[in-house]
PDB file of N, CA, C and O in Angstrom, chain B, residues numbered from 101:
ATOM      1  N   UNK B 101     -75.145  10.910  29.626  1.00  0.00           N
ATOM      2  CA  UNK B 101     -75.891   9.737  30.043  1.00  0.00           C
ATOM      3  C   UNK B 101     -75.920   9.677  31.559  1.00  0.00           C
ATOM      4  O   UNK B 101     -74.959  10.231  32.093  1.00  0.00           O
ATOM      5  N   UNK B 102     -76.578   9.270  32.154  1.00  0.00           N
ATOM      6  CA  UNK B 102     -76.675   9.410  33.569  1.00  0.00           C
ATOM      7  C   UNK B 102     -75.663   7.753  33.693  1.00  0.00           C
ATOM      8  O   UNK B 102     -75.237   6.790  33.056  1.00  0.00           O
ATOM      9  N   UNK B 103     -75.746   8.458  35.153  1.00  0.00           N
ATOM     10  CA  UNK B 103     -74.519   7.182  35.958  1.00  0.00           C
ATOM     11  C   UNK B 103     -74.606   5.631  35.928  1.00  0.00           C
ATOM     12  O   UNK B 103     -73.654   4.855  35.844  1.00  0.00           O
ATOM     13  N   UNK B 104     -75.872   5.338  36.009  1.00  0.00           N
ATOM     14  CA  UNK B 104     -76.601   4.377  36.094  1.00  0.00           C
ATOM     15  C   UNK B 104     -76.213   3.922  34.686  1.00  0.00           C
ATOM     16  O   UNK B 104     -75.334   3.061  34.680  1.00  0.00           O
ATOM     17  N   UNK B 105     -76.703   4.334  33.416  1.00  0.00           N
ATOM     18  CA  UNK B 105     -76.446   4.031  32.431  1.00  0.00           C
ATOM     19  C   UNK B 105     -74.781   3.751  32.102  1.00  0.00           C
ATOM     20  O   UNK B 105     -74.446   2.670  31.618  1.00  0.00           O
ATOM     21  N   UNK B 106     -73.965   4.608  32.347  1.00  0.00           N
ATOM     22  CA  UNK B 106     -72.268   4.761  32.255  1.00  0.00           C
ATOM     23  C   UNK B 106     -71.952   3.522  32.799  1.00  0.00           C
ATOM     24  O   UNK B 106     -71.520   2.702  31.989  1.00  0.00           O
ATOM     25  N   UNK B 107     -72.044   3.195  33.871  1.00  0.00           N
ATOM     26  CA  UNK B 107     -72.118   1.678  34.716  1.00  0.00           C
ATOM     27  C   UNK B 107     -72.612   0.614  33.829  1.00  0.00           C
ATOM     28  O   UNK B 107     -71.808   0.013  33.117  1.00  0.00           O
ATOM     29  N   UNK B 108     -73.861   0.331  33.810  1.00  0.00           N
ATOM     30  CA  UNK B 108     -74.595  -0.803  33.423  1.00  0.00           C
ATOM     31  C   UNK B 108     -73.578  -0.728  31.628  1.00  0.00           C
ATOM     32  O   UNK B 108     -72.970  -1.760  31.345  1.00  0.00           O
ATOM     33  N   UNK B 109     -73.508   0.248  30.791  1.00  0.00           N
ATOM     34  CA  UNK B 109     -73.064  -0.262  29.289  1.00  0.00           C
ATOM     35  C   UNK B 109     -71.404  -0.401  29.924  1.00  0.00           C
ATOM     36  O   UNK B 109     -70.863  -1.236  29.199  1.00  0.00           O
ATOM     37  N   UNK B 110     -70.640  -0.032  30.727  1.00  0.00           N
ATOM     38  CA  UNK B 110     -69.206  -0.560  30.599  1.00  0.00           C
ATOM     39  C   UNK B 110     -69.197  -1.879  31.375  1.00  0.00           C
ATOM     40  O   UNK B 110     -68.323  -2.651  30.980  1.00  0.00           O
ATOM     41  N   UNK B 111     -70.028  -2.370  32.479  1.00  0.00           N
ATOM     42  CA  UNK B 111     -70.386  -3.433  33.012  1.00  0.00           C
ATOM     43  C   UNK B 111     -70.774  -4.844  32.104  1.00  0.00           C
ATOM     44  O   UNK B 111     -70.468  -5.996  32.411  1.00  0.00           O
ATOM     45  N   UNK B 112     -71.789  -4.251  30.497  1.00  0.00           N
ATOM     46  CA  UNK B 112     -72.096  -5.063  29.580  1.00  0.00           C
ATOM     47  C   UNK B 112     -71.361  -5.270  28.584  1.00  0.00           C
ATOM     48  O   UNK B 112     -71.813  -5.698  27.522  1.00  0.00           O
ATOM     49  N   UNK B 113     -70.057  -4.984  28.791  1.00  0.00           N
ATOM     50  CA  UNK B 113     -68.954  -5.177  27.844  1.00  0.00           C
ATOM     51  C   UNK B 113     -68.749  -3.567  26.296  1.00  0.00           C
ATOM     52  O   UNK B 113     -67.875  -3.165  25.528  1.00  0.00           O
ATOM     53  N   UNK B 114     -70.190  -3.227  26.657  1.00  0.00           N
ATOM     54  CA  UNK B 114     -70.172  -1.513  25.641  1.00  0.00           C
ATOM     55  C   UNK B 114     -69.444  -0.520  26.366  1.00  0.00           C
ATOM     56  O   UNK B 114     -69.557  -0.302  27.572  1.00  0.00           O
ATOM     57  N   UNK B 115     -68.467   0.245  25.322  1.00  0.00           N
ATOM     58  CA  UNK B 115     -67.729   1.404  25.709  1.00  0.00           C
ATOM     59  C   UNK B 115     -68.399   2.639  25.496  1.00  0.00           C
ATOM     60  O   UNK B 115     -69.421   2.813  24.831  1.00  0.00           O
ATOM     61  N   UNK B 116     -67.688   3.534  26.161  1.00  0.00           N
ATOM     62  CA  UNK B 116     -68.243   5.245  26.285  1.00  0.00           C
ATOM     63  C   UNK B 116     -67.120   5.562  26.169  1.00  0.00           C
ATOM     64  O   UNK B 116     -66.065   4.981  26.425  1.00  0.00           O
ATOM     65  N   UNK B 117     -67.523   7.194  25.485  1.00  0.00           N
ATOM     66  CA  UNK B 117     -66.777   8.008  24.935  1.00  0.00           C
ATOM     67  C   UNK B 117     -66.909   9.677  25.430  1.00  0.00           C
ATOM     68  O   UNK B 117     -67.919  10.365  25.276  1.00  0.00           O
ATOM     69  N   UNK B 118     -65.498  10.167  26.118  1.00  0.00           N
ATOM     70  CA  UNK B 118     -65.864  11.499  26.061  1.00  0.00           C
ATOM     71  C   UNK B 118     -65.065  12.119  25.573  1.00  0.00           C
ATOM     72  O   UNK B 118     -63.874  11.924  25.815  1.00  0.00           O
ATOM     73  N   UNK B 119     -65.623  13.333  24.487  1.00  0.00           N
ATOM     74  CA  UNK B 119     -64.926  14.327  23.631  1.00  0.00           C
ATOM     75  C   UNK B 119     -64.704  15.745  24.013  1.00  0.00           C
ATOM     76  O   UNK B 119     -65.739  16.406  24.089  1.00  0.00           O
ATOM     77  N   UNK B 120     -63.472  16.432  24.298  1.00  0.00           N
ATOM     78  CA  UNK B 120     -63.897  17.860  24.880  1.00  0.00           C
ATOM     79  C   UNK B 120     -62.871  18.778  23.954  1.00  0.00           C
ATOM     80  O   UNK B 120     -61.842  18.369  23.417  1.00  0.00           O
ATOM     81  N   UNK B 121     -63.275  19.783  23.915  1.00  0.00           N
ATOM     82  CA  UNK B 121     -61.998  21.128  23.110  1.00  0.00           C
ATOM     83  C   UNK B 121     -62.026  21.963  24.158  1.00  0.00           C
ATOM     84  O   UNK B 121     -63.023  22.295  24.798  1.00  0.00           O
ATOM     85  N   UNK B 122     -60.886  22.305  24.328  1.00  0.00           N
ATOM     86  CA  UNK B 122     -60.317  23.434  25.118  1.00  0.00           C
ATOM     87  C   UNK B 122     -60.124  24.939  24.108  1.00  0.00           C
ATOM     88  O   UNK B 122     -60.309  24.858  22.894  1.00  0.00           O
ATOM     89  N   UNK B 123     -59.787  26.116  24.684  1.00  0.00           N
ATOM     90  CA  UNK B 123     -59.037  27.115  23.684  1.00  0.00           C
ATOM     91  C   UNK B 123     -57.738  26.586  22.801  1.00  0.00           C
ATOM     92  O   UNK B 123     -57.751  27.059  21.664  1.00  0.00           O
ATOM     93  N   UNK B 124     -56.826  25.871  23.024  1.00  0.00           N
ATOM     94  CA  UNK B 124     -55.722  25.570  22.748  1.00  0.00           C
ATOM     95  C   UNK B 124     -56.055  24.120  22.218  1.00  0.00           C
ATOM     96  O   UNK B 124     -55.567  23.935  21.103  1.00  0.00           O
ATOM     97  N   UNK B 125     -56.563  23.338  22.583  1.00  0.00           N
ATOM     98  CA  UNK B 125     -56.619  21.482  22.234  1.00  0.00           C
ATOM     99  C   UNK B 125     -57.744  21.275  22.551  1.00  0.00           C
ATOM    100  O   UNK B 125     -58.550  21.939  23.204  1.00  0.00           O
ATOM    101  N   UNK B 126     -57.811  20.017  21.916  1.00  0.00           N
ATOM    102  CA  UNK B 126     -59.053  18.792  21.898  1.00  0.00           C
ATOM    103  C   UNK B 126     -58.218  17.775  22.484  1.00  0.00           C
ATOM    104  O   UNK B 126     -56.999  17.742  22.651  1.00  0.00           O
ATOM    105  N   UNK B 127     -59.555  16.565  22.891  1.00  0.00           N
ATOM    106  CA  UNK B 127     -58.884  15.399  23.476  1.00  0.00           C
ATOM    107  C   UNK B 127     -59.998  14.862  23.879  1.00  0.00           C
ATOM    108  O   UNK B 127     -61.062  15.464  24.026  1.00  0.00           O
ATOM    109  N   UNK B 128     -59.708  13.219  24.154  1.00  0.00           N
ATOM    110  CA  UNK B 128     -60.846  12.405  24.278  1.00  0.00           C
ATOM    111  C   UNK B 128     -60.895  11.354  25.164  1.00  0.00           C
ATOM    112  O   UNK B 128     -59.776  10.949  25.477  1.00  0.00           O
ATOM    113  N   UNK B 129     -61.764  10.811  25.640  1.00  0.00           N
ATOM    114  CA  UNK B 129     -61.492   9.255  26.843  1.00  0.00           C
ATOM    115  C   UNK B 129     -62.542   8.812  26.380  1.00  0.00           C
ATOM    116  O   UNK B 129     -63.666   9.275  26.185  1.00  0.00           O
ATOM    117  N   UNK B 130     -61.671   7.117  26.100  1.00  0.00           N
ATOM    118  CA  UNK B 130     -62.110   6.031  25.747  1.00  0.00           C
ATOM    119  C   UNK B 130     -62.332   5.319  26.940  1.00  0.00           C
ATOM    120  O   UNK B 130     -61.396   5.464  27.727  1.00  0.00           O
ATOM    121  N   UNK B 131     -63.427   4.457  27.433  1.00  0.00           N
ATOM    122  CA  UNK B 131     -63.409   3.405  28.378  1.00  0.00           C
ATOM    123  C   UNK B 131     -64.433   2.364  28.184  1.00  0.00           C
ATOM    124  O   UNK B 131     -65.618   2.490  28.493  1.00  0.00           O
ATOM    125  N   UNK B 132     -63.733   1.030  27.495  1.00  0.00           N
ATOM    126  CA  UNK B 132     -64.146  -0.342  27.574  1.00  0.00           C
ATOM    127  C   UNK B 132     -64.099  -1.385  28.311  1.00  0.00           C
ATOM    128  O   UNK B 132     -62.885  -1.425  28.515  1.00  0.00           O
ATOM    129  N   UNK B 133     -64.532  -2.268  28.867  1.00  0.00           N
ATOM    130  CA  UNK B 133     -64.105  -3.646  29.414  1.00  0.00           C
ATOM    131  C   UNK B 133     -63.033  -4.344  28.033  1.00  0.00           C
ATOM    132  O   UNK B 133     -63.143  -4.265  26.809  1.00  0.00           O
ATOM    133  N   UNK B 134     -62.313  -4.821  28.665  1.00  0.00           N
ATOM    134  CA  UNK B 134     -61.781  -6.081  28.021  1.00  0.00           C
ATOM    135  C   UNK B 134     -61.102  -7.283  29.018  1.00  0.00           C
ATOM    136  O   UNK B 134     -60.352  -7.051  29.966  1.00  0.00           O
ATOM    137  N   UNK B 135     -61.563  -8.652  28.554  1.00  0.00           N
ATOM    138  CA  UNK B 135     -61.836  -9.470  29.914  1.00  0.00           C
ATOM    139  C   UNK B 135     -62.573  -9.050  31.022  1.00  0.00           C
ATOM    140  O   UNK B 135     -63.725  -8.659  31.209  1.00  0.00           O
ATOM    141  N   UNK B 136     -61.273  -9.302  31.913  1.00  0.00           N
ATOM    142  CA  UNK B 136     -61.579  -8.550  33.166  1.00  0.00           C
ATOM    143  C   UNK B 136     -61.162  -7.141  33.650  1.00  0.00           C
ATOM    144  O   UNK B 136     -61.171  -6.760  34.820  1.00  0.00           O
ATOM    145  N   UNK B 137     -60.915  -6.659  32.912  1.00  0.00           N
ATOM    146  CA  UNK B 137     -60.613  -5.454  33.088  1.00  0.00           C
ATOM    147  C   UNK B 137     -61.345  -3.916  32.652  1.00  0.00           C
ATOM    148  O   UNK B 137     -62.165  -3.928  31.734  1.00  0.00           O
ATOM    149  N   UNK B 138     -61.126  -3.052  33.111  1.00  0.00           N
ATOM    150  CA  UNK B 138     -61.813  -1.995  31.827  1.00  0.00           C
ATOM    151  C   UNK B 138     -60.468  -0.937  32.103  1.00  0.00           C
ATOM    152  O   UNK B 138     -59.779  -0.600  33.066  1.00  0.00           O
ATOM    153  N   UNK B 139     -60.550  -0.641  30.647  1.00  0.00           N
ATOM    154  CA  UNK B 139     -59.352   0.080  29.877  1.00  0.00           C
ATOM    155  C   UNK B 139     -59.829   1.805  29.319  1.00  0.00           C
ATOM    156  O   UNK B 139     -60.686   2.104  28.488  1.00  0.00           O
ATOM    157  N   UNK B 140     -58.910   2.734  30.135  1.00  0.00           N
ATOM    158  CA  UNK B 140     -59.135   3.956  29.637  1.00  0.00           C
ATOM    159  C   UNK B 140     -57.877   4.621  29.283  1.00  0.00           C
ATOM    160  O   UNK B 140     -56.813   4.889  29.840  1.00  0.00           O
ATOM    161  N   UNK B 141     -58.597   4.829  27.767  1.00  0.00           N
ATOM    162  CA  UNK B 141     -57.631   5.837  27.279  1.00  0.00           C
ATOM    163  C   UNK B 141     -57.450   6.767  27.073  1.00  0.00           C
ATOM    164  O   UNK B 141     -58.551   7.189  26.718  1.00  0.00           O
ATOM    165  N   UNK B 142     -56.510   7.853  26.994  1.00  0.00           N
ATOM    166  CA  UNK B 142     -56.524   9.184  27.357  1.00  0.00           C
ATOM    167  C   UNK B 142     -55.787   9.767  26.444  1.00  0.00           C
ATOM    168  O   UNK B 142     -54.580   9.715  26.678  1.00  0.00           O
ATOM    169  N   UNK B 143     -56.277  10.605  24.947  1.00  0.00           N
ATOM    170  CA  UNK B 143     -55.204  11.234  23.963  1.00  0.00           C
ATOM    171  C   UNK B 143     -56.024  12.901  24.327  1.00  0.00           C
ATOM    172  O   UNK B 143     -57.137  13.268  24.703  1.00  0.00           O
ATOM    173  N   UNK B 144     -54.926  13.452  24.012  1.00  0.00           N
ATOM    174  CA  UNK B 144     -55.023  14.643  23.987  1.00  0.00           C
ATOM    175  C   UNK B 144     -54.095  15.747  22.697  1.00  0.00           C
ATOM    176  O   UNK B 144     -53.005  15.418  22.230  1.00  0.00           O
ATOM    177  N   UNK B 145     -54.579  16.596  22.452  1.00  0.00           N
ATOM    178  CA  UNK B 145     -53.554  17.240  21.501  1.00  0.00           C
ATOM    179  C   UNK B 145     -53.695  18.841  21.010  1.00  0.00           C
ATOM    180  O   UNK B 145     -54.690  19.541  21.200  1.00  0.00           O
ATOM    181  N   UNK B 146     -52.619  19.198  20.420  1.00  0.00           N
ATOM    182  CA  UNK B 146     -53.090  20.628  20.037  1.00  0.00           C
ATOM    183  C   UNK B 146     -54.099  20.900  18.834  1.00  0.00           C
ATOM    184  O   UNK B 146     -54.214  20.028  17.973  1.00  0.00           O
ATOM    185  N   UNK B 147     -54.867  22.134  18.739  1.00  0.00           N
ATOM    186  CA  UNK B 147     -55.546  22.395  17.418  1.00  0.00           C
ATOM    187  C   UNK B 147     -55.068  21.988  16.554  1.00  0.00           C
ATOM    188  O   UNK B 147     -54.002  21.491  16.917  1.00  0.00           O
ATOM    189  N   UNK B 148     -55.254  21.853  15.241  1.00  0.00           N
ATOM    190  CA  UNK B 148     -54.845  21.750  14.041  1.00  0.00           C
ATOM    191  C   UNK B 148     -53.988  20.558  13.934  1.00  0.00           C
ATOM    192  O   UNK B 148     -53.803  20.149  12.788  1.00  0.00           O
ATOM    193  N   UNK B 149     -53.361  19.841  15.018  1.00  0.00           N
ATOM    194  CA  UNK B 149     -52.441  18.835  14.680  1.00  0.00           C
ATOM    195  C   UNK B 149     -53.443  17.382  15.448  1.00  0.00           C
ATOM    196  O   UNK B 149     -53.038  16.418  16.098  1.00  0.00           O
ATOM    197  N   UNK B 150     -54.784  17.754  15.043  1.00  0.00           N
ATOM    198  CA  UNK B 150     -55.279  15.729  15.891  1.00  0.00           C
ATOM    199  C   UNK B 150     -54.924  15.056  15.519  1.00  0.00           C
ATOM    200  O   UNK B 150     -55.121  14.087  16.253  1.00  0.00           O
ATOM    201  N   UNK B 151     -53.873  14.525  13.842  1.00  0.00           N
ATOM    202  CA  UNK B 151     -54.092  13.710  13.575  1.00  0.00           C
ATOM    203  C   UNK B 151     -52.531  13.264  14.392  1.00  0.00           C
ATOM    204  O   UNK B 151     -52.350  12.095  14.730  1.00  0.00           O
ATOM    205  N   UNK B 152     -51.874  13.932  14.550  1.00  0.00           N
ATOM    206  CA  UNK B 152     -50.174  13.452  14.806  1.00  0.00           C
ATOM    207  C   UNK B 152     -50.400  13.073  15.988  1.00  0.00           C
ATOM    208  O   UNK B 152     -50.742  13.851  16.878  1.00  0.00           O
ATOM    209  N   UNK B 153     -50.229  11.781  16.147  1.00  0.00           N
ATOM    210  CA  UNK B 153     -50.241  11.113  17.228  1.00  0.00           C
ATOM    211  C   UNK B 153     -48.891  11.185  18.377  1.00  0.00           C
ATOM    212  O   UNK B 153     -48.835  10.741  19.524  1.00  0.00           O
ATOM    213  N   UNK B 154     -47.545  12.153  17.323  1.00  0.00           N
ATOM    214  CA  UNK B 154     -46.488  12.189  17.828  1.00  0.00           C
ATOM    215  C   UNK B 154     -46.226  13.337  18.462  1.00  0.00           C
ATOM    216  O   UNK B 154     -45.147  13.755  18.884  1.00  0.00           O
ATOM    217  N   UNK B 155     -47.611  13.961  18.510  1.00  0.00           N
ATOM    218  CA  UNK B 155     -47.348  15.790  18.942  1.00  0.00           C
ATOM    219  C   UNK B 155     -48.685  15.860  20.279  1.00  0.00           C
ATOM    220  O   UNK B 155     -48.904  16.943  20.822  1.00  0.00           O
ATOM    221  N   UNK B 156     -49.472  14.618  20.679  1.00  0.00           N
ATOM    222  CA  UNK B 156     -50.069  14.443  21.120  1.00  0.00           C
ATOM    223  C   UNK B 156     -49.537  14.907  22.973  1.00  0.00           C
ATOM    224  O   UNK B 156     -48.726  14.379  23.734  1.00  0.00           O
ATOM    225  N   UNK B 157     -50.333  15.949  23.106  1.00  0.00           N
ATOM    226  CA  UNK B 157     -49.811  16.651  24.947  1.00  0.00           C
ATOM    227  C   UNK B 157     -50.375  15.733  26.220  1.00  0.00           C
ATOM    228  O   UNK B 157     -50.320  15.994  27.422  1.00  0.00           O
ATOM    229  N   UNK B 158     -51.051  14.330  25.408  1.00  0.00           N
ATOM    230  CA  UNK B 158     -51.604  13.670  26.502  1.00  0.00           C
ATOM    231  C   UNK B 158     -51.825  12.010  25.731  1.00  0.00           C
ATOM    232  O   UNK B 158     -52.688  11.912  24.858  1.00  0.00           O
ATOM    233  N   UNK B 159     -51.118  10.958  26.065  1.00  0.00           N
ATOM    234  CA  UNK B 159     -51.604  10.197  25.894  1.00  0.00           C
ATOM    235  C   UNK B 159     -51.444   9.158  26.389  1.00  0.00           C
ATOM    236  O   UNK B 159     -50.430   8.508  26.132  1.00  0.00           O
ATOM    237  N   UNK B 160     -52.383   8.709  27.229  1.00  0.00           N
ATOM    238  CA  UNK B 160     -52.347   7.623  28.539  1.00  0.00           C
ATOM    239  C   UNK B 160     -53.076   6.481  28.629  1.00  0.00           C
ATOM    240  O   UNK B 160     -54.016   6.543  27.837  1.00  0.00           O
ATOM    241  N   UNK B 161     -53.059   5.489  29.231  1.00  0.00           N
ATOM    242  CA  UNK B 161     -53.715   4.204  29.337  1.00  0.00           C
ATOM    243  C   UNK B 161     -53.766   4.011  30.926  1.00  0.00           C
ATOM    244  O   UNK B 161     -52.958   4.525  31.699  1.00  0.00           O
ATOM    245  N   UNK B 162     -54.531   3.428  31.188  1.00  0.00           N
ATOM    246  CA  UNK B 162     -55.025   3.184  32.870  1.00  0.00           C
ATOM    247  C   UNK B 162     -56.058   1.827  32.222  1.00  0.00           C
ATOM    248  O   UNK B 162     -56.755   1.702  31.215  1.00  0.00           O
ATOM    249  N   UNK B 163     -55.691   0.875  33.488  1.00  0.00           N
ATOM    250  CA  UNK B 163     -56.426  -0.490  33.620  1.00  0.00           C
ATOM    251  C   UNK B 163     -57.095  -0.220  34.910  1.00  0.00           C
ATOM    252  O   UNK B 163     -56.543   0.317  35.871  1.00  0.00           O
ATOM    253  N   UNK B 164     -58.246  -0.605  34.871  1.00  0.00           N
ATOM    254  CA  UNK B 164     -58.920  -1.019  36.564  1.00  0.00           C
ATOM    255  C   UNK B 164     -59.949  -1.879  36.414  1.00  0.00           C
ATOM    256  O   UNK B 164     -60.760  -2.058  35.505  1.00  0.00           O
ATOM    257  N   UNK B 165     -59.687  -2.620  37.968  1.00  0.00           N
ATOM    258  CA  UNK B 165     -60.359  -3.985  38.409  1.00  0.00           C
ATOM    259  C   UNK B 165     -62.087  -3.696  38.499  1.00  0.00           C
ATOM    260  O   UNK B 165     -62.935  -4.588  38.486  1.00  0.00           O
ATOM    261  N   UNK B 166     -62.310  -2.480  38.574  1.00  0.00           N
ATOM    262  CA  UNK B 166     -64.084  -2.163  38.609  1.00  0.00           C
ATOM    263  C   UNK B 166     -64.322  -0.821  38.315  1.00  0.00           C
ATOM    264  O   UNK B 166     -63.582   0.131  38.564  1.00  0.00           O
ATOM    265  N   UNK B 167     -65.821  -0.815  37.559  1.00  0.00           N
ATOM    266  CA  UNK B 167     -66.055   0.701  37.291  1.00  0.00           C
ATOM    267  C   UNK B 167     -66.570   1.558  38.315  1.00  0.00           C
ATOM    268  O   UNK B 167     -67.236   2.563  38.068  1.00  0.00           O
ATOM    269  N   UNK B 168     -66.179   1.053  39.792  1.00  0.00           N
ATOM    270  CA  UNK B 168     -66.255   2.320  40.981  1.00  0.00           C
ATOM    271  C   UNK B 168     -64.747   2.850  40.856  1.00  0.00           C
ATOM    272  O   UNK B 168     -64.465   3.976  41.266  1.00  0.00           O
ATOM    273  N   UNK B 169     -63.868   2.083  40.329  1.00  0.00           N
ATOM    274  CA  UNK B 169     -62.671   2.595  40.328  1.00  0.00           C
ATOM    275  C   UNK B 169     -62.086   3.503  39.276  1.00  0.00           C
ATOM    276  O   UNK B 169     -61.224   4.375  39.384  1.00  0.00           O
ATOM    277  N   UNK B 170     -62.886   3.010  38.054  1.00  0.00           N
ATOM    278  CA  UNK B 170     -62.746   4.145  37.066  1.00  0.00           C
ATOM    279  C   UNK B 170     -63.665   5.598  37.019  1.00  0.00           C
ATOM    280  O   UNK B 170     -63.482   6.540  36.247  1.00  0.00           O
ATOM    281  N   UNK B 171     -64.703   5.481  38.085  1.00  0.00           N
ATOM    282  CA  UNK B 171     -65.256   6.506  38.221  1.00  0.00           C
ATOM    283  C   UNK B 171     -64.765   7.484  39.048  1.00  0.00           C
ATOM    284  O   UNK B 171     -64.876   8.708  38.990  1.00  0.00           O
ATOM    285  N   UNK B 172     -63.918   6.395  40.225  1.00  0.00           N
ATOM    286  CA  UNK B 172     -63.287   7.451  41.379  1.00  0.00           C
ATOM    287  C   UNK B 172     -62.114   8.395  40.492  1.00  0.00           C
ATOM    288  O   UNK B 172     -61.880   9.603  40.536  1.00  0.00           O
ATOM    289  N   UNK B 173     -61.475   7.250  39.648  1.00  0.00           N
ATOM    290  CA  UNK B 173     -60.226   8.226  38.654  1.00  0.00           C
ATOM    291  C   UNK B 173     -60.956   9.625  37.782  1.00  0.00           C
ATOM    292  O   UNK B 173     -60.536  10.781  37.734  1.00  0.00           O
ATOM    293  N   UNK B 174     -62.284   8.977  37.093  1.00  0.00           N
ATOM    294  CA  UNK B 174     -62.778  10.637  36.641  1.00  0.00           C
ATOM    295  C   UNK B 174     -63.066  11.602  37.526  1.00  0.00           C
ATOM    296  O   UNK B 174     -62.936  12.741  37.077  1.00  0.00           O
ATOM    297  N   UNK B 175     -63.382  11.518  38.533  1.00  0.00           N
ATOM    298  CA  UNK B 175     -63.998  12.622  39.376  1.00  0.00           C
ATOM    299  C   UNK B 175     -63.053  13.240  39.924  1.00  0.00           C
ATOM    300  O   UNK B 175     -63.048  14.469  39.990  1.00  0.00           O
ATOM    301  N   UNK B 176     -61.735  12.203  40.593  1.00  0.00           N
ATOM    302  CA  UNK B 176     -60.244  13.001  40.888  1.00  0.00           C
ATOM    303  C   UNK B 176     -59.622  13.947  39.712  1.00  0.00           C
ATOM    304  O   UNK B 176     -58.558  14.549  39.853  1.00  0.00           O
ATOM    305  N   UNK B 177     -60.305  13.991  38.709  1.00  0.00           N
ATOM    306  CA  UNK B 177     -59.523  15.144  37.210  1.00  0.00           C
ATOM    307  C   UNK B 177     -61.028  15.847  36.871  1.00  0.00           C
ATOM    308  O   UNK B 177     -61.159  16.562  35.878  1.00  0.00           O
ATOM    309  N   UNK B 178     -62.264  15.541  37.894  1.00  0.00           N
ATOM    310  CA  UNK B 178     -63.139  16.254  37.834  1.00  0.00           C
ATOM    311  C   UNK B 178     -63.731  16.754  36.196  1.00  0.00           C
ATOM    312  O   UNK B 178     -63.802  17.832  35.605  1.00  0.00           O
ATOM    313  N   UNK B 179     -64.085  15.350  35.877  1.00  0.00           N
ATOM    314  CA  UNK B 179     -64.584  14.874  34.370  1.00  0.00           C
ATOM    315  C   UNK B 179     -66.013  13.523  35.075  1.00  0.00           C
ATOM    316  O   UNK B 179     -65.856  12.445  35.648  1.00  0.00           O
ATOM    317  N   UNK B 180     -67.060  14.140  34.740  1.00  0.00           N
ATOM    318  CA  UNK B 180     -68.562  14.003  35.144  1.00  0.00           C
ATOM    319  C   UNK B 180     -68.403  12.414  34.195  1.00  0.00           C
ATOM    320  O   UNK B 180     -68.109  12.340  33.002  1.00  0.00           O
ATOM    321  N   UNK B 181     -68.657  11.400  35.010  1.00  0.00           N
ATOM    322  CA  UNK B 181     -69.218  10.468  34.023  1.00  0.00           C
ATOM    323  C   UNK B 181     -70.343  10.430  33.264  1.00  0.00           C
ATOM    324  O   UNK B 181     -70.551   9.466  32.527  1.00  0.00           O
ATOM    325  N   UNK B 182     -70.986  11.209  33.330  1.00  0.00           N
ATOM    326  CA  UNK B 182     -72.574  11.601  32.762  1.00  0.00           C
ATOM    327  C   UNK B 182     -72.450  12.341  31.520  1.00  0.00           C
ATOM    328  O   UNK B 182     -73.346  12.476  30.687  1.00  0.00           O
ATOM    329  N   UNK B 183     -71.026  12.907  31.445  1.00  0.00           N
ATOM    330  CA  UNK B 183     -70.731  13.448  30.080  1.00  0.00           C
ATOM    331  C   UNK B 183     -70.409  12.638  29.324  1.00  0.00           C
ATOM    332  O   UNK B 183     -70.432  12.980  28.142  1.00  0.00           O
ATOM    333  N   UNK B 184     -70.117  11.695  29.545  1.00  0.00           N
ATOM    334  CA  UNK B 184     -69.845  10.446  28.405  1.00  0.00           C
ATOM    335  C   UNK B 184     -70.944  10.211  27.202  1.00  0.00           C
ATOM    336  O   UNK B 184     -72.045  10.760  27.207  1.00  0.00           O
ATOM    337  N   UNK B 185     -70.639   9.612  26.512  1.00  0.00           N
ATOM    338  CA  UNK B 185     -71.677   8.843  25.266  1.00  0.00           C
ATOM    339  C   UNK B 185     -71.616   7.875  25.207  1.00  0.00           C
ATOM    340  O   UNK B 185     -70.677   7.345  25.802  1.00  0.00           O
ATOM    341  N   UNK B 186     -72.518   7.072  24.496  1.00  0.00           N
ATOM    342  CA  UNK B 186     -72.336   5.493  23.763  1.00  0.00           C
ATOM    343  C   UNK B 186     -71.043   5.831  22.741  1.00  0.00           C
ATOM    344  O   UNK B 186     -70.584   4.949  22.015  1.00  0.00           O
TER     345      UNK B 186
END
């Protein structure tokens, strides 16, 4: 989705989603508003085990006050907000 769009639906209270597989793991980022805030979450894991949440090689939460700030956090791990989805 282009930037413009990534902005305006987490701005309107709609979340985006990005899904990626590596050779070794999959893993995904969630990012919604809630209140005032918008909330990203960060699971990650090996093949064959997505569902174990207890074997999971990544799983993080980050709050921020605006989505210039959650954009500056994707681009510092160099993850395109434009790859996102509805």
């Amino acid at each position: 989705m282009r930037l413009e769009t990534f902005q305006h639906r987490l701005q309107s209270g709609k979340g985006v989603t990005y899904l990626y597989r590596l050779p070794d793991r999959h893993g995904g980022i969630n990012i919604w508003k809630y209140e005032a805030v918008f909330v990203l979450t960060w699971e990650e894991g090996l093949l064959g085990d997505e569902f174990n949440e207890s074997n999971y090689t990544r799983d993080e939460v980050h709050h921020f006050e605006d989505v210039d700030s959650v954009i500056a956090f994707l681009q510092s791990r160099d993850i395109d907000p434009e790859a996102f989805t509805p």
